[in-house]
C-alpha positions in Angstrom: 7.1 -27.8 -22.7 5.4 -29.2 -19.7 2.8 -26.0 -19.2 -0.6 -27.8 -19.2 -1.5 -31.4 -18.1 -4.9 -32.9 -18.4 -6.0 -31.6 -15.5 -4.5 -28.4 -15.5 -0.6 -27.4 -14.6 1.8 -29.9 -13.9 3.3 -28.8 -10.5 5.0 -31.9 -10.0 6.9 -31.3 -13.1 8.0 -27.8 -12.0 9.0 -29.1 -8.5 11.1 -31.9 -10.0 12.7 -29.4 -12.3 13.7 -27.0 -9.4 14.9 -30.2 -7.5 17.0 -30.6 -10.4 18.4 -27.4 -11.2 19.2 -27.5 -7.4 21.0 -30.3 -7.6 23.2 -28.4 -10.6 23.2 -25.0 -8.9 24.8 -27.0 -5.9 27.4 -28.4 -8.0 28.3 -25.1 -9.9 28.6 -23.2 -6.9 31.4 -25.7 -5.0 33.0 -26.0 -8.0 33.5 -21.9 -9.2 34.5 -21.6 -5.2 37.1 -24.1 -5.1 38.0 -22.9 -8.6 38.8 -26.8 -8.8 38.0 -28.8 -12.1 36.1 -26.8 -14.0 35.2 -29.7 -16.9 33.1 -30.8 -14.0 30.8 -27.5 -14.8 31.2 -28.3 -18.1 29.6 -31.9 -18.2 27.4 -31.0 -15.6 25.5 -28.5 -18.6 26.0 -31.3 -21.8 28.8 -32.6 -23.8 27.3 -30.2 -26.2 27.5 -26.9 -24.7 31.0 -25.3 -24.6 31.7 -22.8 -21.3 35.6 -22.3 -22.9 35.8 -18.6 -21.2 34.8 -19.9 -17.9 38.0 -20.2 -16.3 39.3 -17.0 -18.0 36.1 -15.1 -16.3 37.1 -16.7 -13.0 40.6 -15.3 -13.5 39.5 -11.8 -13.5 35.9 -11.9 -11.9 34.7 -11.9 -8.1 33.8 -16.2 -7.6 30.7 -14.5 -5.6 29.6 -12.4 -8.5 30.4 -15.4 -11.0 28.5 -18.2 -8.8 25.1 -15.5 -8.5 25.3 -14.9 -12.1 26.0 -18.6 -13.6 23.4 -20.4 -10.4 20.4 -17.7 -11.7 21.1 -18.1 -15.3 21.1 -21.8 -15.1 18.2 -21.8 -12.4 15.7 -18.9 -13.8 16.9 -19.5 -17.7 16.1 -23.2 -17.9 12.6 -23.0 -16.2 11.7 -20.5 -18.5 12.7 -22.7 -21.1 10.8 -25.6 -19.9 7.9 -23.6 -18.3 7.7 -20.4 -21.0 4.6 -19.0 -19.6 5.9 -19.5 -16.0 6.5 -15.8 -13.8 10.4 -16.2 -12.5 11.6 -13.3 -10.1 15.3 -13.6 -9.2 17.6 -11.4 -6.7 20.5 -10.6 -9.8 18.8 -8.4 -11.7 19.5 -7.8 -15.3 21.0 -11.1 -15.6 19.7 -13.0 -19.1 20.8 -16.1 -20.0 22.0 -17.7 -23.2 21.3 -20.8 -24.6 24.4 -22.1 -23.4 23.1 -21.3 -19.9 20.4 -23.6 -20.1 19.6 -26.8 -19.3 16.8 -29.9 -19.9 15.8 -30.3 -16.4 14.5 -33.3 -15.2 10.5 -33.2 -14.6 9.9 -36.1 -13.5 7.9 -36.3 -10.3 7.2 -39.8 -8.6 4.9 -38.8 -5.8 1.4 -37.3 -5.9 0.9 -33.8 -5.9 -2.4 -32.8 -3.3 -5.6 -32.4 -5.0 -5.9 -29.1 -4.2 -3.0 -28.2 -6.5 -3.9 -30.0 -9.5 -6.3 -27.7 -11.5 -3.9 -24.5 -10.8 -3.3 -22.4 -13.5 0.1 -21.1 -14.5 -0.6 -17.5 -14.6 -1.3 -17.6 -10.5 2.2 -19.0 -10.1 5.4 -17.5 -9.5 8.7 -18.7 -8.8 11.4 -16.5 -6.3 14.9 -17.5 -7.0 17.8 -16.5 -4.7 20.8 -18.0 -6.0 23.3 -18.1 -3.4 21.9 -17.1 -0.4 24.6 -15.8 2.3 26.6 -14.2 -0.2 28.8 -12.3 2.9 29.1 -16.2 4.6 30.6 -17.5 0.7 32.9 -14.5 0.5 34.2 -15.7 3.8 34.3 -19.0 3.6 31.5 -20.3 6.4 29.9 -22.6 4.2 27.6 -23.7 6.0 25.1 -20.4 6.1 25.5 -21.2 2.0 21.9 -22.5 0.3 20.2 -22.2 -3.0 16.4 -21.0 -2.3 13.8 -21.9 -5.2 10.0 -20.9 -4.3 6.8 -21.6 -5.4 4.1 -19.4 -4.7 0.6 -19.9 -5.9 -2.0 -16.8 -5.7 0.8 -15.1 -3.4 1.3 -17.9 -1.1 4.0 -20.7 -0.8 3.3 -23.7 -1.7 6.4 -25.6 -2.4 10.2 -24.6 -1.8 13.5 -26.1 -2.9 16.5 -25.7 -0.6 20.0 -26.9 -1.6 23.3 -27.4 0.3 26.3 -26.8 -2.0 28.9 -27.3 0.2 27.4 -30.7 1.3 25.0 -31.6 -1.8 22.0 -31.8 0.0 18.8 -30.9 -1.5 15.8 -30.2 1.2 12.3 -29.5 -0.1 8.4 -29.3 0.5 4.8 -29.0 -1.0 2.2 -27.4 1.8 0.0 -30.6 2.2 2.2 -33.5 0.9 5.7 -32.5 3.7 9.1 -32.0 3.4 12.0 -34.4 2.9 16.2 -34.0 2.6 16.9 -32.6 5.7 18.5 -33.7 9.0 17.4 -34.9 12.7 13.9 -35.8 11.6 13.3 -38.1 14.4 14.2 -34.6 16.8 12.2 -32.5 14.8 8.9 -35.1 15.9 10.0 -35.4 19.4 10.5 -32.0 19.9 7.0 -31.0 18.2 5.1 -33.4 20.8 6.3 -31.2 23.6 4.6 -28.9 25.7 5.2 -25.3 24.5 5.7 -24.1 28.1 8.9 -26.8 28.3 10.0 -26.0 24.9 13.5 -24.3 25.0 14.0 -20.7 23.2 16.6 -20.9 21.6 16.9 -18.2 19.0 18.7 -17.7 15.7 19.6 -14.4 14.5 21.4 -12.2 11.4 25.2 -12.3 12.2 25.2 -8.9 10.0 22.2 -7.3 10.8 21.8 -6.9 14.4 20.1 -3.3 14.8 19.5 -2.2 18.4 15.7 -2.7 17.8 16.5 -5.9 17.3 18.4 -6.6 20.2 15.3 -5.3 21.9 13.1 -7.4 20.1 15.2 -10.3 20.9 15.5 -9.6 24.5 12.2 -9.5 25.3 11.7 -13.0 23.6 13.2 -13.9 27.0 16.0 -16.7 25.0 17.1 -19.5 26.9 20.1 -19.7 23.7 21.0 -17.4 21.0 23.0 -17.9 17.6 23.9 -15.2 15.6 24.0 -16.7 11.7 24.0 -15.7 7.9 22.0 -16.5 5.3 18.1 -16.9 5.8 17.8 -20.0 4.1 20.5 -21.3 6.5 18.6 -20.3 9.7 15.4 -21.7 8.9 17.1 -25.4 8.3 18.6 -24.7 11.7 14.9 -23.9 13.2 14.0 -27.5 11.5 17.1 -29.3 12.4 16.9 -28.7 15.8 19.9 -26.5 16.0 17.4 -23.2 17.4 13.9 -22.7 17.9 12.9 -19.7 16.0 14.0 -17.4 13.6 13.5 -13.9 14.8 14.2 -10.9 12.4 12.2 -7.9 12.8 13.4 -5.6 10.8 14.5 -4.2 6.9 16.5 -6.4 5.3 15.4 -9.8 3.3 13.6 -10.3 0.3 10.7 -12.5 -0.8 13.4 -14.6 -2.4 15.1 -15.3 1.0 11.6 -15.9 2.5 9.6 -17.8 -0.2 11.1 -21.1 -0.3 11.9 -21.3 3.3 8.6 -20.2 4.3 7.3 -23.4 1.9 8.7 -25.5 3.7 7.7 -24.6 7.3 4.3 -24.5 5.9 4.8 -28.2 5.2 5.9 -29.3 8.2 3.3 -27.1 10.2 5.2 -24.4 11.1 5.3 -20.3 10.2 6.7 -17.5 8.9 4.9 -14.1 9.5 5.3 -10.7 9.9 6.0 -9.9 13.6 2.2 -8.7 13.9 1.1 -12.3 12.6 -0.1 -11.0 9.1 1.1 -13.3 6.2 3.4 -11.8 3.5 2.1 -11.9 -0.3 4.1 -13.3 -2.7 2.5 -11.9 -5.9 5.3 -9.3 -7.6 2.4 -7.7 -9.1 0.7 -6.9 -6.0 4.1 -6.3 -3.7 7.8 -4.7 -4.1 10.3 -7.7 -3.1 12.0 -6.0 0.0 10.5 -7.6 3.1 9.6 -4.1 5.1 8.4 -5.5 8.2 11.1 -8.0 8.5 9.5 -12.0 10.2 9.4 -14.7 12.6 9.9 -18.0 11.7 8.7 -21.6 13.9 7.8 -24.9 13.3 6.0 -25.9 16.7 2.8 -24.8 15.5 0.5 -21.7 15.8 0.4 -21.3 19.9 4.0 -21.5 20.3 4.5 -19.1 17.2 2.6 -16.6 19.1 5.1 -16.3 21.6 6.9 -14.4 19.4 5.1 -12.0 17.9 5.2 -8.0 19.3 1.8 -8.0 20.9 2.8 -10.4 22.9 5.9 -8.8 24.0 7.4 -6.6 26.0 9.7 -4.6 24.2 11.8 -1.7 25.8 13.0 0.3 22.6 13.7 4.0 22.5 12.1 4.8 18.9 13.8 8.1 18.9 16.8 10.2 20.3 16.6 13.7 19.8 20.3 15.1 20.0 20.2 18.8 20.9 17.3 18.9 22.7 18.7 22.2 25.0 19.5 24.2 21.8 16.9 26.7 20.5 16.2 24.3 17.7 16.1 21.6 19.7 13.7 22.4 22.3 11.3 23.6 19.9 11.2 19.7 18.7 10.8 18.7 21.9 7.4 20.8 22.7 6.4 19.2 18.9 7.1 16.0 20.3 5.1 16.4 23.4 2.2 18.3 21.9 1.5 15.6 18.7 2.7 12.5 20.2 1.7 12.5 24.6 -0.5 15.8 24.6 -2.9 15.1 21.5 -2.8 11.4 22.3 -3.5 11.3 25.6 -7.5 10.8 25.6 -8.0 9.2 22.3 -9.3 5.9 21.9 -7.1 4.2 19.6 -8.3 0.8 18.3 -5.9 -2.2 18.6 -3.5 -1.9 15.6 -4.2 1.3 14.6 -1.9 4.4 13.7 -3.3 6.4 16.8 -2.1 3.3 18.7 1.1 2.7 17.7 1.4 6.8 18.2 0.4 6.2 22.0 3.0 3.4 22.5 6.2 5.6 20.7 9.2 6.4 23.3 11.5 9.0 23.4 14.9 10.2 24.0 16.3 13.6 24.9 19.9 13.8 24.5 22.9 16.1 25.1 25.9 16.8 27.3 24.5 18.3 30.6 21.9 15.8 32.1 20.8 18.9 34.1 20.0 20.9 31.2 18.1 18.5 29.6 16.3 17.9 33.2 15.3 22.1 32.9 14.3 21.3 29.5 11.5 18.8 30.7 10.7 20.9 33.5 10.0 24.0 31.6 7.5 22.0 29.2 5.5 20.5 31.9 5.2 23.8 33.5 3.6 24.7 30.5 -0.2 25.3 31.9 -2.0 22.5 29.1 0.7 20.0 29.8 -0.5 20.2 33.4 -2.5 17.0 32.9 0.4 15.2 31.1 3.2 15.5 33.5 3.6 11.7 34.6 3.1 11.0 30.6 6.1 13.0 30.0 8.8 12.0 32.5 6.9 8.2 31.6 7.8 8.4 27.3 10.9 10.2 27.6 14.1 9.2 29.0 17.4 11.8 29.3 20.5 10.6 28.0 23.6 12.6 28.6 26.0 12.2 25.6 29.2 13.7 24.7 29.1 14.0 20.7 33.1 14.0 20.5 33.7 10.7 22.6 33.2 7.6 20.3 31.8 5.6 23.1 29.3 7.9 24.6 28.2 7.9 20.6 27.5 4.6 20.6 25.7 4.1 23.6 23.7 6.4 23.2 22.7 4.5 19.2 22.2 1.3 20.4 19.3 2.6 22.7 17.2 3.6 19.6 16.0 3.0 15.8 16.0 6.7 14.9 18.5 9.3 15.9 17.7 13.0 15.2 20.3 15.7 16.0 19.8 19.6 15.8 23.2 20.2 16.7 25.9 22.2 14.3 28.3 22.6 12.8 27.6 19.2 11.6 31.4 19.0 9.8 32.5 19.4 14.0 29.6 17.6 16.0 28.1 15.0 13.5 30.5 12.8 12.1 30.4 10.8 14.8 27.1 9.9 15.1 27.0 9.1 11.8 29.5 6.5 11.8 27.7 4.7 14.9 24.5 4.9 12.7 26.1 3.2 10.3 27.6 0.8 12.2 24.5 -0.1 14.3 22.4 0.3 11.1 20.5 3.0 12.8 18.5 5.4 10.8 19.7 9.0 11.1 18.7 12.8 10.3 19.8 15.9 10.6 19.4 19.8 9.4 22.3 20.2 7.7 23.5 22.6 5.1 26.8 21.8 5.0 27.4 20.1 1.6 30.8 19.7 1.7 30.9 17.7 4.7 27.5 15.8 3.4 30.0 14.5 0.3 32.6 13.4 3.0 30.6 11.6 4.8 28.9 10.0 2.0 32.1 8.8 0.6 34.1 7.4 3.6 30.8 5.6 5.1 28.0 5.3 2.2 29.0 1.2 2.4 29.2 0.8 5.8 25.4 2.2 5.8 24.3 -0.3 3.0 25.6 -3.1 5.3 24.0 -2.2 8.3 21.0 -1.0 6.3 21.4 1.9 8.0 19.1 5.1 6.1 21.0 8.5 6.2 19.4 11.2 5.8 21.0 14.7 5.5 19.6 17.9 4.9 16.4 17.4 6.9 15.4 21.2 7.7 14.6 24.2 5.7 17.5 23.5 3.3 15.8 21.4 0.6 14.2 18.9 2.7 10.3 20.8 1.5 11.7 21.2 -1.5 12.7 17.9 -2.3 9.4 16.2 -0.8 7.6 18.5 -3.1 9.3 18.2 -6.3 9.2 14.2 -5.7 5.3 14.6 -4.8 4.4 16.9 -8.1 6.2 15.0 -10.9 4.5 12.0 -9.0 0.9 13.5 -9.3 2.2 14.6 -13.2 2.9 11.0 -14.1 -0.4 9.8 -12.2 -2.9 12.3 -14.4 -1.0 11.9 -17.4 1.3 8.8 -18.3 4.0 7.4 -15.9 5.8 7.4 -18.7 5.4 11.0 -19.4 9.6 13.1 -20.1 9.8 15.4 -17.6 11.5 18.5 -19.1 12.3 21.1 -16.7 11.8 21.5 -13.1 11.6 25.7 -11.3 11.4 25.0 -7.6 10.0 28.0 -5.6 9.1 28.9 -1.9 7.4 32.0 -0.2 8.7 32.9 2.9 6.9 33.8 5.9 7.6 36.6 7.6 8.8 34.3 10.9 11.9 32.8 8.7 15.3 33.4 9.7 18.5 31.3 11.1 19.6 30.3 14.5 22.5 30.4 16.1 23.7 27.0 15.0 23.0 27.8 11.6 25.2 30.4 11.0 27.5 28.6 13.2 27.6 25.8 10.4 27.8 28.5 8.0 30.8 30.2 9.6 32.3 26.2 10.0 31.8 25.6 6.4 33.7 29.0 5.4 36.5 27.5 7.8 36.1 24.2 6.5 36.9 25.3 2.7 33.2 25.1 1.3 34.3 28.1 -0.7 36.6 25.9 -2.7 33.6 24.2 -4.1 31.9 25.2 -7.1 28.2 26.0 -5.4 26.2 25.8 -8.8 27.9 21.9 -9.5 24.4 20.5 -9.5 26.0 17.1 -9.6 28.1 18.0 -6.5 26.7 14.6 -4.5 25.7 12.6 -7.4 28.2 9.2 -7.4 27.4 8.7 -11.1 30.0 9.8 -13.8 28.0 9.1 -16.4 25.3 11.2 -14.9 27.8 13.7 -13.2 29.2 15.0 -16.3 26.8 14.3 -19.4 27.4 17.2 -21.9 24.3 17.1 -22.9 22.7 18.2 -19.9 24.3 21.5 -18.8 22.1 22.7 -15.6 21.1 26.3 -15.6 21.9 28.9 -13.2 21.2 32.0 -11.7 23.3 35.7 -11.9 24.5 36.4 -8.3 21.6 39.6 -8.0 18.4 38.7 -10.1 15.2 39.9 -9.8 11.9 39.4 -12.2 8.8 39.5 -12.0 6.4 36.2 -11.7 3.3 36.7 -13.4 2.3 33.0 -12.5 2.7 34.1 -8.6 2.1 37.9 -9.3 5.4 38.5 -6.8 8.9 38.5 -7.5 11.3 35.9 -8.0 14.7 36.4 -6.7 17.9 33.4 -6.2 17.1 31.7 -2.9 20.5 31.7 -1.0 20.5 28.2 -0.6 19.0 27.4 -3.7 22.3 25.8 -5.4 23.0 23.3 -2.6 19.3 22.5 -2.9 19.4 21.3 -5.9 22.7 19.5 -5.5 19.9 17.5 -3.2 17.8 17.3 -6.0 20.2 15.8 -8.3 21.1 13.2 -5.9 17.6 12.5 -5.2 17.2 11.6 -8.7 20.0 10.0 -8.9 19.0 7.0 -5.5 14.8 7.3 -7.0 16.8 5.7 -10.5 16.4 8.8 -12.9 12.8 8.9 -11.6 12.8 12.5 -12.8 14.4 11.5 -16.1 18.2 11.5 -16.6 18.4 14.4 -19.2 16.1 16.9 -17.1 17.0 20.6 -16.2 16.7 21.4 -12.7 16.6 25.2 -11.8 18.6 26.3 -8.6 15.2 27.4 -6.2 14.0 31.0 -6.3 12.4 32.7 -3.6 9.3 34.7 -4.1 8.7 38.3 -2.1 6.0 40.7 -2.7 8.2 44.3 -2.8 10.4 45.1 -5.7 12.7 47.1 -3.3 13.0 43.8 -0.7 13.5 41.6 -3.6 16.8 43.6 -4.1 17.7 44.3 -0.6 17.8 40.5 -0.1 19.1 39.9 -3.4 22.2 41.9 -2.8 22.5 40.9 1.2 22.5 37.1 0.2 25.4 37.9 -2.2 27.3 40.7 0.0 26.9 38.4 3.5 28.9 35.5 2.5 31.6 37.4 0.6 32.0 39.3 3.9 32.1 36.1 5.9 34.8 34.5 4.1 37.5 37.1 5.5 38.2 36.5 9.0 38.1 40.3 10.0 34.2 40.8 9.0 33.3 37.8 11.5 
């Protein structure tokens, strides 16, 4: 074990084993994608450990899959072997390795380590493994964007990173105050750092998969004199030091402190950057930070000044960061007057400090979208001849642009989703007007929401385009209105305050979801509309009170054990909690189908066994309670004959 030296930890020692293990990784992975000799893996681990199901696992398992698992366990298995106090976080989770996993690495290190790092202790470090980075590129062959990323982080900052090549062998790596050795074009990299930034070309490197609109935006107003469109992040950022681009521009969702730490590393060590696009430095410390990279980076190596360049203050950026579709409906314009009175109205004479919420608030731009550009025209025109709004006017027509868009033509979709990050549409029946849009979302991994009730159509859409939407990174959200989207928010917010007063690891039980209606509650016209459409649409068919109804886990789905209660079509009691009575909200049973699927995305954060009652409404009169009671019941049985519409 090599966890103390004289002097403290021995970081040369853990550099040289990454180098190492690198090295291996490089050859496992070439090897279980060519599916070639596979004795070659074999030696490559000791004439002592036997890998005799190899070949029958490749015969019946993904190569991807297989290289991930068999790079990490070799990688993340061996260090913690050599290093047992050492904090390892890899991207395959629940991935543990055997002892015929692991190796000796080598860790021996012939160069000397800064002073700086030479009394560190081993509980400040962490290592982020990524084991094949550009998993898409090795599914299709582009070997190239393919690199093994080992980082080193020391009080949640890089400070030495491991890069390796399988496809070409080539191991490229750094310490932050000794430099970086391996890769290519060095003699370019020099020449092209002693020019002046104003000269220096903008070429800019890009996700091939992951191209959102926002980005496009972002990207644009970087004002490229090039632009490559790549996988893998590990890939890119050797391109940025290669010479083959000039930055690596990725603002957005989508990478992980294991794509980031070891490339970051080794910018550091040739005096580049990788930051947020505000400038702020990510931390690397898992117990401070989750591992998703939120505000996505840019990534240089000409220094600080031409780094700047890059980042969103300095930009001009044209980006719609929300279409409303619908805005002429009933619902619909009552967003837009929301939209005008928190966002322009309220904003208008506050002075915001530079990076605050009230600033970013001031800067936010708006779209209005539906068919008839002249009716979204009237639209604005009626709220500006609202008398407080007088003062606002050129604010208005300024932060919100009119988009006419036909939701049943493809194209006018998707022109209208490129334009933005976030797309909200009040228009139903979703099952006739919304599929659409949902598939350009998910194409353009734009983030979507709408007010739907129609659960039927929610599970369609979930099944034909839930993968397309983790490609993209596109978030869905359904059910964004009255029907469930308080509830949910509230349920999620009370078990978290339970678990934070008592113990997070507290069994939660039972769950009785409730609401009290004001007086002002009732439906619009597209909402029965989508109720009438779902009746058409063969809703009925469906077993309302199937809790699981949305859920994607069997296991979950159908556990015996956990039989979810429900109500009798007409119920009324009394509440002695609320001092009202509780009677079967009408929408309570597709509610908690939203519940249940909640759970299931939050990982069981309410508990996999819990009983969650359909919602109940509470009302103050005994005889209203039963008027509604039976109306709820007697209205949809009416509905479903054709005659009673």
């Amino acid at each position: 074990n090599f966890n103390m030296a004289q002097s403290g930890f021995d970081l040369g020692a853990l550099v040289a084993a990454c180098r190492d293990l690198a090295t291996r990784s490089n050859k496992l992975i070439s090897t279980i994608y060519s599916k070639g000799d596979l004795k070659v893996v074999e030696k490559m681990y000791g004439e002592n450990k036997k890998l005799t199901s190899l070949k029958d696992i490749l015969n019946v398992k993904d190569p991807t899959t297989m290289a991930d698992e068999m790079a990490q366990k070799l990688i993340i298995g061996s260090l913690q072997k050599s290093f047992p106090n050492l904090k390892v976080c890899g991207e395959e989770e629940d991935c543990k390795a055997e002892d015929s996993d692991i190796v000796e690495p080598n860790l021996k290190f012939d160069m000397k380590i800064p002073e700086k790092y030479k009394d560190i202790d081993i509980k400040d470090l962490v290592v982020w493994v990524d084991p094949v980075d550009g998993t898409k590129e090795f599914t299709e062959g582009i070997k190239s964007a393919v690199t093994t990323l080992i980082g080193i982080a020391y009080r949640g900052r890089p400070i030495a990173g491991i890069i390796g090549r399988p496809f070409t062998d080539e191991i490229i790596w750094g310490i932050v105050g000794l430099g970086a050795f391996g890769f290519n074009n060095k003699e370019k990299l020099e020449s092209r750092k002693k020019g002046n930034i104003s000269t220096l070309s903008r070429i800019i490197c890009t996700s091939r998969s992951h191209f959102k609109p926002s980005m496009k935006a972002y990207v644009s107003a970087c004002k490229p004199t090039g632009f490559v469109r790549a996988g893998g992040s590990g890939g890119k950022v050797l391109m940025v030091i290669e010479g083959k681009s000039d930055a690596y521009v990725f603002p957005s969702l989508g990478t992980k402190k294991w794509d980031t730490c070891a490339p970051e590393a080794i910018l550091l060590s040739l005096g580049g950057k990788l930051t947020k696009p505000d400038g702020s430095l990510y931390d690397y410390d898992p117990d401070n930070v989750k591992p998703m990279n939120e505000e996505g980076f840019i990534a240089t190596v000409f220094g600080d000044k031409y780094h700047e360049t890059y980042l969103q203050n300095n930009l001009k950026i044209f980006q719609l960061d929300l279409v409303l579709f619908g805005a002429t409906g009933y619902t619909g314009k009552l967003a837009v007057e929301y939209i005008i009175d928190q966002y322009i109205y309220k904003n208008k004479n506050v002075k915001a400090e530079s990076g605050s919420e009230e600033e970013k608030e001031k800067k936010i731009n708006f779209g209005i979208a539906g068919r008839s550009k002249v009716k979204l025209q009237n639209v604005l025109y009626e709220m500006k001849n609202i008398a407080k709004y007088n003062d606002i006017k050129e604010d208005i027509d300024e932060r919100i642009t009119i988009i006419e868009c036909d939701a049943f033509t493809p194209k006018s979709v998707e022109a209208m989703i490129q334009k933005t990050s976030v797309v909200v549409t009040t228009v139903g029946p979703y099952a006739k007007y919304g599929e659409n849009i949902i598939n350009a979302c998910c194409k353009y991994g734009v983030d979507y929401v709408d007010l739907t009730g129609e659960f039927s159509w929610v599970k369609r859409m979930i099944n034909k385009y839930n993968d397309d939407a983790r490609r993209s990174h596109a978030r869905i959200v359904n059910f964004g209105g009255c029907v469930a989207a308080l509830t949910d928010c509230a349920i999620y917010a009370g078990v978290e305050k339970v678990k934070e007063e008592d113990e997070k690891d507290l069994e939660i039980v039972s769950i009785l979801p409730g609401i009290k209606t004001g007086s002002k509650a009732g439906s619009s016209g597209g909402t029965i509309a989508s109720w009438l459409n779902g009746i058409n649409d063969g809703s009925y068919k469906y077993d309302i009170h199937d809790a699981y109804f949305l859920c994607d886990n069997d296991d979950y789905k159908w556990q015996s054990l956990n039989k979810q209660p429900k109500y009798s079509i007409i119920e009324c009691k009394y509440n002695k909690d609320m001092h009202m009575y509780s009677i079967p909200f009408m929408y309570g049973p597709i509610e908690r189908m939203v519940f249940m699927r909640s759970n299931e995305l939050l990982s069981y954060y309410y508990g996999e066994k819990v009983k969650i009652y359909e919602n109940i409404m509470f009302i103050k009169s005994l005889f209203l309670a039963y008027i509604i009671s039976f109306f709820s019941w007697l209205l949809p049985l009416l509905l479903a004959f054709a005659p009673c519409r």
